[in-house]
BAPATI-106311 format. One line per field, with one value per residue: residue in three letters; z, y, x of N, C-alpha, C, O in turn. Coordinates in steps of 0.05 Angstrom, whole numbers, always signed. Example, Ala and Ser with C-alpha at 12.3 -4.5 7.8 and 13.67 -1.06 7.14 Angstrom:
resn = [ALA,SER]
n.z = [+156,+142]
n.y = [-114,-45]
n.x = [+264,+257]
ca.z = [+156,+143]
ca.y = [-90,-21]
ca.x = [+246,+273]
c.z = [+156,+157]
c.y = [-66,+1]
c.x = [+264,+258]
o.z = [+169,+161]
o.y = [-66,+23]
o.x = [+285,+268]
This chain:
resn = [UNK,UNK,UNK,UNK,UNK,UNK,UNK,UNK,UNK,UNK,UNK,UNK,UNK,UNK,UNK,UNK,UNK,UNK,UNK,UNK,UNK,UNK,UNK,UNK,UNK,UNK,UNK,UNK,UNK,UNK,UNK,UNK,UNK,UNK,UNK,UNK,UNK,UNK,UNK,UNK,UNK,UNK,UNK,UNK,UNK,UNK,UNK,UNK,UNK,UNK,UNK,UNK,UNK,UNK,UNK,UNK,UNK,UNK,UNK,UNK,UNK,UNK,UNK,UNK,UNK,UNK,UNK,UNK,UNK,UNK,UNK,UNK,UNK,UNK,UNK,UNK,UNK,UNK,UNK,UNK,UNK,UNK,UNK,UNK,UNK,UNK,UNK,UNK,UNK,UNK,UNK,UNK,UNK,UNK,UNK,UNK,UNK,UNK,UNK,UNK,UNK,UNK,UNK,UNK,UNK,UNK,UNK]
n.z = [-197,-189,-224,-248,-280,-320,-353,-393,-405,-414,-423,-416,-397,-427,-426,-372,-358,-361,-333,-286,-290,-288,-241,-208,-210,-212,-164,-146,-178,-207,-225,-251,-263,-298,-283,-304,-286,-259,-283,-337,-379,-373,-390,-445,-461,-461,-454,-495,-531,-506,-461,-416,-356,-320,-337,-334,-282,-272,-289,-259,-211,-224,-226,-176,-150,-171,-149,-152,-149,-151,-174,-169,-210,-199,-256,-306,-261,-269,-265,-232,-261,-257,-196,-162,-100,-99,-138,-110,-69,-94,-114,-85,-53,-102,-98,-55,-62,-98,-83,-84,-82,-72,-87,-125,-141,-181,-189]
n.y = [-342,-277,-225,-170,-131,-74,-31,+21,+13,-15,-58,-108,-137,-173,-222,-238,-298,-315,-291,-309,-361,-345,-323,-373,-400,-369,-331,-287,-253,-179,-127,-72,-4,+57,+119,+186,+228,+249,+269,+277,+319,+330,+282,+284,+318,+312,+255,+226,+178,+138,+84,+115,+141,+116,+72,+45,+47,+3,-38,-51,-63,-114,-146,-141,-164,-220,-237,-217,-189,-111,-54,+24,+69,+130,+176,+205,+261,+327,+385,+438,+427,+360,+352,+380,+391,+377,+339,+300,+285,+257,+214,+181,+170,+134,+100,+74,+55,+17,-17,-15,-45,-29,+28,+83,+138,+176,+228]
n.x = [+101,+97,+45,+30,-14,-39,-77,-112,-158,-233,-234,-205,-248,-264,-231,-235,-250,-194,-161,-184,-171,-105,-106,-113,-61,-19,+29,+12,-34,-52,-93,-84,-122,-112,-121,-132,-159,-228,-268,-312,-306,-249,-232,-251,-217,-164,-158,-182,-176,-185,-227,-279,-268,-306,-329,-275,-269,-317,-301,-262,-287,-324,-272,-248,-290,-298,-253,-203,-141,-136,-133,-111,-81,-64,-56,-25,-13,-36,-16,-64,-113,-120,-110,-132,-164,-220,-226,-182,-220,-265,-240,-221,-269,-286,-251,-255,-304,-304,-274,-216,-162,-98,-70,-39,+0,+23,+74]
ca.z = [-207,-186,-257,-263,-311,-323,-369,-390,-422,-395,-449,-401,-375,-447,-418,-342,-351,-378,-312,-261,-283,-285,-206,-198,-237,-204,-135,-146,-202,-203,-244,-244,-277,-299,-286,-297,-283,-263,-293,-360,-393,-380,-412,-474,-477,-449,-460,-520,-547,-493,-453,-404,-322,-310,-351,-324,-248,-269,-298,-237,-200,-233,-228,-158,-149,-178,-123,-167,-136,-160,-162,-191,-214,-210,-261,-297,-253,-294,-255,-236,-274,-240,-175,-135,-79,-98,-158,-102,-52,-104,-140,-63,-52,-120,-103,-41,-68,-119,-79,-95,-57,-73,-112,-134,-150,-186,-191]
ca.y = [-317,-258,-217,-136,-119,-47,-15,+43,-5,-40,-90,-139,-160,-200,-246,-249,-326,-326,-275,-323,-380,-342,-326,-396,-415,-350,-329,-266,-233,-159,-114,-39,+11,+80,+145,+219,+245,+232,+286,+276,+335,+328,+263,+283,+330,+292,+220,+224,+153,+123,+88,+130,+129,+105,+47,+33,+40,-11,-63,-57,-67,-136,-158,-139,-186,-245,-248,-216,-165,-94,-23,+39,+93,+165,+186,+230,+284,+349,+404,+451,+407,+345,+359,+396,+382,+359,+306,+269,+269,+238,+200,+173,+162,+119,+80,+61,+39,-11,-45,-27,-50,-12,+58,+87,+162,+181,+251]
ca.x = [+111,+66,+43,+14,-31,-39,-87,-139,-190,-252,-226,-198,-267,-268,-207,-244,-246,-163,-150,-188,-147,-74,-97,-103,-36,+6,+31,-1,-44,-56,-98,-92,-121,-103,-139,-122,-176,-256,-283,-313,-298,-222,-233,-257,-194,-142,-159,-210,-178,-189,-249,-281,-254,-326,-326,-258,-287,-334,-292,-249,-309,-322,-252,-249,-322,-291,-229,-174,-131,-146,-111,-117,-63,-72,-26,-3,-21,-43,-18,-74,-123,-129,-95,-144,-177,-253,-212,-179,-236,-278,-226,-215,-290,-288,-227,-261,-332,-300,-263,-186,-130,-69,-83,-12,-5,+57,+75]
c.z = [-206,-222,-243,-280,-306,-348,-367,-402,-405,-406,-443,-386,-408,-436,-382,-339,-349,-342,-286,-262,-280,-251,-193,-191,-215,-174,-127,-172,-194,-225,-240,-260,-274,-308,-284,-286,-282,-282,-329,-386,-399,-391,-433,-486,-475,-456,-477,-528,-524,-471,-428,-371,-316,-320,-338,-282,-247,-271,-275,-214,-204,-227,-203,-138,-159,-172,-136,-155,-154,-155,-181,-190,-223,-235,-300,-278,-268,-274,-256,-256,-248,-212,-149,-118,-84,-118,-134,-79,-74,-116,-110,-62,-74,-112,-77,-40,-86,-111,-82,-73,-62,-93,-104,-150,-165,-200,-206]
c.y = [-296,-245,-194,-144,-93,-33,+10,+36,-24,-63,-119,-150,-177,-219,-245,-278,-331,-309,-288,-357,-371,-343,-342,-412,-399,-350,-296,-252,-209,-140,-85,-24,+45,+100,+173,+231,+226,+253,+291,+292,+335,+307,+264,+300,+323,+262,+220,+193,+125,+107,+107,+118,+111,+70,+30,+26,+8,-30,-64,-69,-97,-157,-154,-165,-214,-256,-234,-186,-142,-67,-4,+59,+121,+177,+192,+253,+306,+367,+424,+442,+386,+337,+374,+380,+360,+331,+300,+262,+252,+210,+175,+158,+131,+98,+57,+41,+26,-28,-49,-35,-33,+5,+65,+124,+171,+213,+266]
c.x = [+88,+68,+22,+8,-40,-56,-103,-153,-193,-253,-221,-218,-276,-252,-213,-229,-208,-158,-164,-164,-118,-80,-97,-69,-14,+5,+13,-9,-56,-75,-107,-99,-109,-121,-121,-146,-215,-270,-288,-305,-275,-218,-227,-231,-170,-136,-180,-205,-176,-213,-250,-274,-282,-336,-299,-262,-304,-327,-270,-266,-320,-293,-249,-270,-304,-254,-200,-168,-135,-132,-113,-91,-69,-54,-42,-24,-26,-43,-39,-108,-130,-121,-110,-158,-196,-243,-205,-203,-257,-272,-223,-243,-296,-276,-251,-284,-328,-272,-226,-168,-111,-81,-43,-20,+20,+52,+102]
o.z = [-218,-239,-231,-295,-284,-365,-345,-414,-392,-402,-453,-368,-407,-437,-367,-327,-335,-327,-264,-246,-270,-236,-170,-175,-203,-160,-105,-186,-175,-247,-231,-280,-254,-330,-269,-274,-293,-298,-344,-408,-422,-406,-445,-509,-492,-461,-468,-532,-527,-459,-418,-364,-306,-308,-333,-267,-227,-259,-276,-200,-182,-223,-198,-118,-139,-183,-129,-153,-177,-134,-205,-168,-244,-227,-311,-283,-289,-261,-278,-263,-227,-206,-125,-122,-77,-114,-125,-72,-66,-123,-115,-67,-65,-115,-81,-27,-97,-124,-81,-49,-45,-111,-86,-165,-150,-215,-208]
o.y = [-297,-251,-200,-161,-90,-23,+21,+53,-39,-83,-141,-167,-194,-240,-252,-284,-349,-325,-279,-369,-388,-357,-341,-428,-411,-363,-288,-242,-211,-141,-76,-25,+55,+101,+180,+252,+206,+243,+303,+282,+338,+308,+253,+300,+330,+251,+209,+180,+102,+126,+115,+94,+89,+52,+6,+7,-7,-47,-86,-85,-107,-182,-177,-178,-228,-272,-240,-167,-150,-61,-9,+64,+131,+189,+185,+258,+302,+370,+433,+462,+392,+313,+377,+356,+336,+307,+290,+239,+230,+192,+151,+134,+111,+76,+34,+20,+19,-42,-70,-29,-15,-1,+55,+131,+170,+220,+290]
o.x = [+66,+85,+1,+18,-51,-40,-109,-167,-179,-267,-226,-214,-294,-264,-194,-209,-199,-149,-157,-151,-104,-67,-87,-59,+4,-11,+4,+8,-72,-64,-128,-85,-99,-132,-103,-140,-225,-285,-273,-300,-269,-199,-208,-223,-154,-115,-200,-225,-168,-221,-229,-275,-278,-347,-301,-258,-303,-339,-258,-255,-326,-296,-241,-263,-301,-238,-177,-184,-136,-122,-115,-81,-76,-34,-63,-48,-13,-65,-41,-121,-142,-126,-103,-162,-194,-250,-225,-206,-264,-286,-224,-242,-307,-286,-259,-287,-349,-257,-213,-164,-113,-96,-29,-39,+39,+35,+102]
């Protein structure tokens, strides 16, 4: 039975060990995260209760390293905000230097 996992916390690199054995166990395990935005500032106003994209880069980055499929979600989009140009070439640049497999944008 394949199994998603979907968060915006670098929380799930406490349960690494529990997420290398389900990819043993399953037909497919997945773990995506979710970004609006790279840019710190829209962070702090947008996603304040949540950890930061860079922390979440990183723990994708790990989980990616230790064979488990990996993916990130642009979402929500923030019209005018996080939509322009230089966000997706970087957000692109990111996806690519940690490794994701499937990135998902929903608009």
């Amino acid at each position: 039975m394949p199994l998603l996992i979907e968060t915006k916390s670098d929380l799930v690199l406490r349960d690494l060990d529990i997420l290398k054995k389900l990819d043993e166990r399953t037909d497919f395990l997945h773990v995506a995260f979710s970004i609006t935005d790279l840019d710190p500032s829209h962070h702090k106003k947008f996603e304040s209760y949540t950890c930061a994209p860079r922390n979440r880069l990183r723990a994708m980055q790990k989980i990616s390293e230790a064979g488990i499929s990996t993916g990130l979600f642009l979402m929500p989009v923030l019209p005018y905000i996080s939509d322009n140009r230089r966000n997706s070439k970087t957000s692109l640049k990111k996806r690519v230097n940690t490794a994701v497999i499937i990135s998902y944008t929903i608009l």
